[in-house]
N, C-alpha and C positions, 0 to 999 in steps of 0.2 A: 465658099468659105475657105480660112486659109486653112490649110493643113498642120500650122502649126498648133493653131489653138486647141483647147481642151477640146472643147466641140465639134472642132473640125474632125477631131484625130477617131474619138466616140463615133462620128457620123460615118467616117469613114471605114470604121470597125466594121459597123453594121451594115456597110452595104458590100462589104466584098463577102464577108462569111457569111450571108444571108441571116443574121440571129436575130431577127426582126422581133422576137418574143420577149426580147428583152428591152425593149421601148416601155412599153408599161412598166417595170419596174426601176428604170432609171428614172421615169418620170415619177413615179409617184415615191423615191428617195428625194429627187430634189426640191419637189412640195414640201414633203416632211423637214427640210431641213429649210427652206425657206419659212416656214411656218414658226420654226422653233426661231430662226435668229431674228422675225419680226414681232414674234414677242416675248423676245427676253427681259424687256423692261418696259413692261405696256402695262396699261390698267385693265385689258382685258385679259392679260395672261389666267387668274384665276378660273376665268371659266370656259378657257383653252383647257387647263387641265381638268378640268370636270366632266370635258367629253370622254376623256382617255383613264 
């Protein structure tokens, strides 16, 4: 990966400073936010919010 990209730079975070414990939490931020921007104008957004 390149170094420049977001991902690259994150990946690269985490393998020199070993903060491997923070995988799970990045990952389950960009669910959450993938989750929100596919449905912001969906017809299932309603009962997206009914889980939360």
């Amino acid at each position: 990966m390149a170094s420049n990209s977001k991902i690259g730079t994150i990946w690269g975070f985490l393998k020199t400073r070993k903060k491997w414990w923070l995988t799970p939490i990045i990952l389950t931020l960009v669910l959450l936010a993938a989750l929100i921007v596919l449905t912001e104008s969906s017809a299932v957004a309603p009962f997206i919010y009914a889980l939360f």
